[in-house]
Every structure is written in C-alpha cells, then in structure tokens.
C-alpha positions as CSV (number, residue, x, y, z in Angstrom):
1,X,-10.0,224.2,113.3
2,X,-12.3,221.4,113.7
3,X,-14.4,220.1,110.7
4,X,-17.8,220.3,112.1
5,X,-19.8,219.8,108.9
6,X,-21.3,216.5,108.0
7,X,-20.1,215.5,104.6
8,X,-22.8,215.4,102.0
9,X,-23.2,212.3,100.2
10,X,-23.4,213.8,96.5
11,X,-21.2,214.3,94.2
12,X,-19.9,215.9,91.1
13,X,-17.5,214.8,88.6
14,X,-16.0,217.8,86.2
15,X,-14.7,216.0,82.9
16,X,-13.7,219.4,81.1
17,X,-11.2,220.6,83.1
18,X,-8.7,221.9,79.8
19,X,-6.7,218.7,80.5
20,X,-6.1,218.4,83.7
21,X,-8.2,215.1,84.4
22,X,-11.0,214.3,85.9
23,X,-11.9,216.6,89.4
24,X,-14.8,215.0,91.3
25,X,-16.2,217.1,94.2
26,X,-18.8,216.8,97.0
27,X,-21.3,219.3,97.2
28,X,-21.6,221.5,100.8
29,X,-25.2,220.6,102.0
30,X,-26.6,223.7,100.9
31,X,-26.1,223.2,97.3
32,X,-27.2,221.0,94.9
33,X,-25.1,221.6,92.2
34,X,-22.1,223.4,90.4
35,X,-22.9,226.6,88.8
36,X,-22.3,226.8,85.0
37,X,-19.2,229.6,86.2
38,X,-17.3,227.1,88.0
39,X,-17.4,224.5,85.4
40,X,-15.7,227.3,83.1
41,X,-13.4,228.6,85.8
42,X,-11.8,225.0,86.1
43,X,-11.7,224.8,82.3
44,X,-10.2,228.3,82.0
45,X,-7.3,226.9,84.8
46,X,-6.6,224.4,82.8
47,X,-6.3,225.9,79.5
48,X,-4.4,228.6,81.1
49,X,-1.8,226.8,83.1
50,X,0.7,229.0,81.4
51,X,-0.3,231.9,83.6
52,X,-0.3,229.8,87.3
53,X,3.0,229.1,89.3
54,X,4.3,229.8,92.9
55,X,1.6,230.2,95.5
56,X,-1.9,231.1,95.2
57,X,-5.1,232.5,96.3
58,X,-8.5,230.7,95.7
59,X,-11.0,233.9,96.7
60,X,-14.7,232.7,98.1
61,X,-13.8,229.0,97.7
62,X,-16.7,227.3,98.0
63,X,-16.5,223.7,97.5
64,X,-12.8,223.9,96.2
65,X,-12.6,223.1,92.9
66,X,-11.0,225.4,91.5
67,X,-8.2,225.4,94.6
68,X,-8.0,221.7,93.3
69,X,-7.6,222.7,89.5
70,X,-4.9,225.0,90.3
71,X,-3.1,222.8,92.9
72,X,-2.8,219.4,89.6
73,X,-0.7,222.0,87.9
74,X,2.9,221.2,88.3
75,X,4.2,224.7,88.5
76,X,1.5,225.6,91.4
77,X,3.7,224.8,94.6
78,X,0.5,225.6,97.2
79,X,-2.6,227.4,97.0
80,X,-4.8,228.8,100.0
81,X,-8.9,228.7,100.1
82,X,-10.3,231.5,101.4
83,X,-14.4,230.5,102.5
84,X,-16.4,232.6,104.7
85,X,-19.4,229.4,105.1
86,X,-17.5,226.8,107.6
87,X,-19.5,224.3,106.3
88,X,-17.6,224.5,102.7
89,X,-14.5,224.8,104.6
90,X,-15.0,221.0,106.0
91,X,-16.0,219.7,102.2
92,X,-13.2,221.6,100.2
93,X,-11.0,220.0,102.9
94,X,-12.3,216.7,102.0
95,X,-12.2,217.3,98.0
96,X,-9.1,217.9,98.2
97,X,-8.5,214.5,100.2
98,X,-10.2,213.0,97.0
99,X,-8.1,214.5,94.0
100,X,-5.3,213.6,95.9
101,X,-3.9,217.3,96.5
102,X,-4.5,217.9,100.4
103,X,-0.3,218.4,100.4
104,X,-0.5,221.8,98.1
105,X,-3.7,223.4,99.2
106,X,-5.1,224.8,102.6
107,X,-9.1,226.1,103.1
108,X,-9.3,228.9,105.6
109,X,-12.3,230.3,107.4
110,X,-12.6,234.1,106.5
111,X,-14.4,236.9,105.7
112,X,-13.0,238.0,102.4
113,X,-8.7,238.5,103.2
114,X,-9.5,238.5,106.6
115,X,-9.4,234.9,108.8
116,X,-11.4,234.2,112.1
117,X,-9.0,232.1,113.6
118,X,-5.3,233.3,114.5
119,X,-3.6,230.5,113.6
120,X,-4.9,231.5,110.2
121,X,-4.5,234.9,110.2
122,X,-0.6,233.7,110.5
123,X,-1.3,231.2,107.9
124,X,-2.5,233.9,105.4
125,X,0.2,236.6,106.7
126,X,2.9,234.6,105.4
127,X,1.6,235.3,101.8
128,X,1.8,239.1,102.2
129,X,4.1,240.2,99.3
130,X,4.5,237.0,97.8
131,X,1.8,235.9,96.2
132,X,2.1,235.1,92.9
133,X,-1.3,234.5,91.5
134,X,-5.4,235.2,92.7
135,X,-8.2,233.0,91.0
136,X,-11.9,234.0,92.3
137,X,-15.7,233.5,91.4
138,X,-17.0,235.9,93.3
139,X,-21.0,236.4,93.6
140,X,-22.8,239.6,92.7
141,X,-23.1,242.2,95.3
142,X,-26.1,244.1,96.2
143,X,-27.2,247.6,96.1
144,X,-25.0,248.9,93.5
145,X,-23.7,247.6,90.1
146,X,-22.8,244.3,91.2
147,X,-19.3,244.1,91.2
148,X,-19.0,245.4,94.5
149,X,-17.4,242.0,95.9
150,X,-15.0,242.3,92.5
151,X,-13.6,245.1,94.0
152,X,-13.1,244.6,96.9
153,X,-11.0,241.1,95.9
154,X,-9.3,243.4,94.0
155,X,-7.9,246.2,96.6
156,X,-7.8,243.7,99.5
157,X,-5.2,241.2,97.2
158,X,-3.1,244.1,96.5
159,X,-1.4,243.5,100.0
160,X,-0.5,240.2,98.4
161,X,0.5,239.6,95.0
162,X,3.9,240.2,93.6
163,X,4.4,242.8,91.2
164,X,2.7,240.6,87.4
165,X,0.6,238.0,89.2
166,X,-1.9,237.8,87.0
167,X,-5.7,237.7,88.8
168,X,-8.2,235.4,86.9
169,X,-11.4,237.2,88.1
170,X,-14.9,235.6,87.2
171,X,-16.9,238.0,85.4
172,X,-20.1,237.7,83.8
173,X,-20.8,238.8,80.3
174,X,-23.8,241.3,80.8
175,X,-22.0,243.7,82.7
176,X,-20.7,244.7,80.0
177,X,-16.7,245.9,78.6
178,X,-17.2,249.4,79.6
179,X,-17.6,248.4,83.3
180,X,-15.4,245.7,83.6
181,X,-12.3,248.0,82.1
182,X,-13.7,250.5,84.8
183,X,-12.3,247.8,87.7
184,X,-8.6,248.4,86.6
185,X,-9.6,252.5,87.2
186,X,-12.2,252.2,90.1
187,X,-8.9,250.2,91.9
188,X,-5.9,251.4,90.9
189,X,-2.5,248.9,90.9
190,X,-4.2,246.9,88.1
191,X,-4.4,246.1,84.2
192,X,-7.3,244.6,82.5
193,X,-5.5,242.7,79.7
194,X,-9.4,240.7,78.2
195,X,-11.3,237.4,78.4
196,X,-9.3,234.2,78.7
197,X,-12.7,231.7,79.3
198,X,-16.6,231.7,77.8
199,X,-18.9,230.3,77.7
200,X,-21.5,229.7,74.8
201,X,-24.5,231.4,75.2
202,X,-26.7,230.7,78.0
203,X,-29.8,231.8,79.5
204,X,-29.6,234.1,82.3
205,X,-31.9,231.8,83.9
206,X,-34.9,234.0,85.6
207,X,-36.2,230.8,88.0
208,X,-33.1,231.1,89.5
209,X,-34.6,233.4,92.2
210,X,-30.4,235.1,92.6
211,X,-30.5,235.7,88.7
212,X,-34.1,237.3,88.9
213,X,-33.3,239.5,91.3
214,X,-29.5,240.7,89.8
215,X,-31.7,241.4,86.8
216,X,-34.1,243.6,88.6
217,X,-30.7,245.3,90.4
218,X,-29.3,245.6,87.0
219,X,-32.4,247.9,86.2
220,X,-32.3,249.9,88.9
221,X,-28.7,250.7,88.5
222,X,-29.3,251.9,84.9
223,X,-32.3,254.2,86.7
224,X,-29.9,255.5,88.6
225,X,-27.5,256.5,85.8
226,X,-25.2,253.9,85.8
227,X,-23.8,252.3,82.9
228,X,-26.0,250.3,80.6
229,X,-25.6,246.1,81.2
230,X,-25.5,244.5,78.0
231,X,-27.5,241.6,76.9
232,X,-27.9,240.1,73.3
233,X,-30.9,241.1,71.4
234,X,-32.7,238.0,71.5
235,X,-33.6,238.5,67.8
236,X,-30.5,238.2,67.0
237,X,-27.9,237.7,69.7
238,X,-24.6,237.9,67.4
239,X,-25.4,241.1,66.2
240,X,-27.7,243.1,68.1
241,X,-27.8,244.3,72.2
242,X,-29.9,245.2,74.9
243,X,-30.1,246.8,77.9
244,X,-30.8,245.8,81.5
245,X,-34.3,246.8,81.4
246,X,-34.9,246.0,77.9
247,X,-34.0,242.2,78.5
248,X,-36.4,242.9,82.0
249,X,-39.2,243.9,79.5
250,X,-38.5,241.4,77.3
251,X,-38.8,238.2,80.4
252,X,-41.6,239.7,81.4
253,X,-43.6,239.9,77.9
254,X,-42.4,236.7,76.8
255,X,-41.8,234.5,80.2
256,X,-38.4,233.5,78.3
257,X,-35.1,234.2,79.8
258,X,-32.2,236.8,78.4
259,X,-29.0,235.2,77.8
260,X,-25.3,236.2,78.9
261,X,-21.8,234.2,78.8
262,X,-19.9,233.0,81.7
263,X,-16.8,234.3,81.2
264,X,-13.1,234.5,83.5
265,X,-11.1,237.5,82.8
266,X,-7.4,238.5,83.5
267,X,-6.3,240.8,85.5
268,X,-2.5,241.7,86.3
269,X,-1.1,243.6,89.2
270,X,1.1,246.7,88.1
C-alpha cells in the first residue's frame, strides 16, 4: 500500500517509557499531541515486559508507539498495527523507521480485525491462533456505556490469541471495577486479573470537547439504569466518590473539571 500521507513535521519524544529508552514519534496531521493514556500505555509496556513475547497485536494504532514499545523488547519477535485512519498508517510506518524497529513491526489499514487490502487480510490471517499477546487504547464508544469498542477488541481477538496471552486493555478509571470486571462476563473466553498502569490523578479535562461529551454520555447511561461511573469526590478524592452526574453537577456549579486515572488493565485469554 502506498504511503500517501504527508509527514508532519512535529514531534514527540516519550522519556518514561519503564526503561526501554527514549521513543520519539511524529504526530499524524490531525493531532497535536499524545494523550496522557499513551504516555502510560508505553510506561506500562515497559514495566511489564514480563508479560510480552512471540507476536503481537497493537489494536487502533494510531501513531505507533506503543507497536514501537513492544517491538524494543527482546522477547517480542513482531508485532502488527492495526489503524483504520490511513494517514496514521504512513506516520507509524515512519516512527518506526525512526526507533530503529521497521524489521519487527508491520501497520495495516483496517477496520477493527478486519483489513481493506488483501494482501493484508493474508498478512493478519497468518496470526489466527497464534497470537500471543493484544495491547490496545481504544477510544470511548458512543451511545451506550462506553466500552463498546472494548468489547468488541475483545471478541474479535479471540480468533487470535493462544490459549494465556495476556491482553493489556486501556481502561479509564471512572468506569468504574464493577463494569470493567463485567467485560470478562459480557465476552466470555476471558479473565480480568486487575490494573498493571495508573496514572496519578488527573482532571477529566471538560475543554476537551471528546471528554465533555463522554461525561454527558456517562450521565445518560446512569439515566438509563446503567451502572454508576465512579469519580473521586473532589472534597476529598482518596476517600470519598461520585457519580456520573454528580461530578456533571459539580463542572457545571464550579466550571472546574472531575478527575479520573489513566489506567491499562490485564486481561488473559482462557
């Protein structure tokens, strides 16, 4: 496939990266910078290198970097990107150029597990069954809790992963334990076995016009029944929670954002 995206000129260099060196990264042209989740999902590579060997999966790859983690880990023999914006495809392909790792990783353009070209189709085929680990960031889904892209990385890898390959699934800390336990029940062939990577607190930043409206989702999920979100009472955010559309109220009384964790959680397939 030809890369037909103009390479932006900025860059990022991650220094935390749980001791894997430094990763430096061009942004696609449509963003401007890493989110605080990726910087943590490199971290929580590195720090959990223990878990990572074989071949790989790099789910909604974005910009690549945490393809590029994965692939400076001596045990990680090749890891594929899966993208569905061709324009990231053409800049992960060069970041990995950069970080000197282009041999061990390949980006694919696709839809989720599911590749527009069929050369890749073949190239992602060959993985079937024998994949031996899944790291993804996906973004919140609309319309229902949220996690609706989670699961469906979830029941789509099954087709892929050996029998213990551990997933390493980025999951934000306001959803909540309840729900996130739920995934390993709402798609069976999985155990939740906890956190691995967090954050510190940090604001769930309502300018952030994707965060505002997740928030506002959040609510209307909890309208409709669902299970409460959990924020920390801003009070005291140790010790105390909130709800989804008490941290709502709260923004909108005090113009002041809630706060949540970024966090990367471990999945392994049964």
């Amino acid at each position: 496939m030809e890369d037909s995206a103009d390479v932006p000129d900025e860059s990022v260099s991650i220094e935390q990266t749980g001791g894997l060196g430094p990763i430096t990264v061009l942004l696609p042209p449509d963003k401007l910078s890493l989110t605080p989740a990726s910087y943590m999902a490199v971290r929580a590579i590195g720090r959990n290198r223990h878990l990572l060997s074989g071949n790989g999966i790099d789910w909604g790859s974005g910009s690549g970097c945490l393809a590029i983690a994965a692939a400076k880990l001596e045990a990680v023999e090749r890891i594929v990107g899966l993208e569905l914006a061709q324009e990231d495809v053409a800049v992960a392909r060069q970041n990995a150029i950069a970080n000197g790792v282009l041999g061990k990783v390949a980006f694919l353009h696709a839809d989720s597990f599911a590749p527009f070209s069929e050369e890749d189709v073949g190239a992602l085929d060959v993985l079937a069954g024998s994949t031996d680990f899944l790291i993804a960031n996906p973004p919140a889904s609309q319309g229902d809790d949220g996690l609706g892209w989670r699961r469906r990385v979830l029941e789509d890898a099954r087709r892929f992963l050996v029998s213990g390959a551990p997933v390493l699934l980025q999951i934000s800390y306001q959803y909540g334990q309840p729900r996130i336990r739920k995934l390993a029940e709402d798609v069976p062939g999985y155990r939740y076995e906890g956190v691995l990577a967090s954050t510190d607190w940090v604001p769930f930043d309502q300018e952030r016009s994707d965060l505002a409206s997740q928030l506002e989702e959040y609510g209307a999920e909890e309208e409709r029944g669902g299970l409460a979100y959990t924020f920390p009472d801003p009070e005291r955010p140790d010790w105390g929670h909130i709800n989804a559309r008490q941290a709502l109220a709260y923004h909108r009384s005090t113009g002041m954002s809630p706060l949540s964790k970024w966090q990367m959680h471990l999945f392994r397939r049964i």
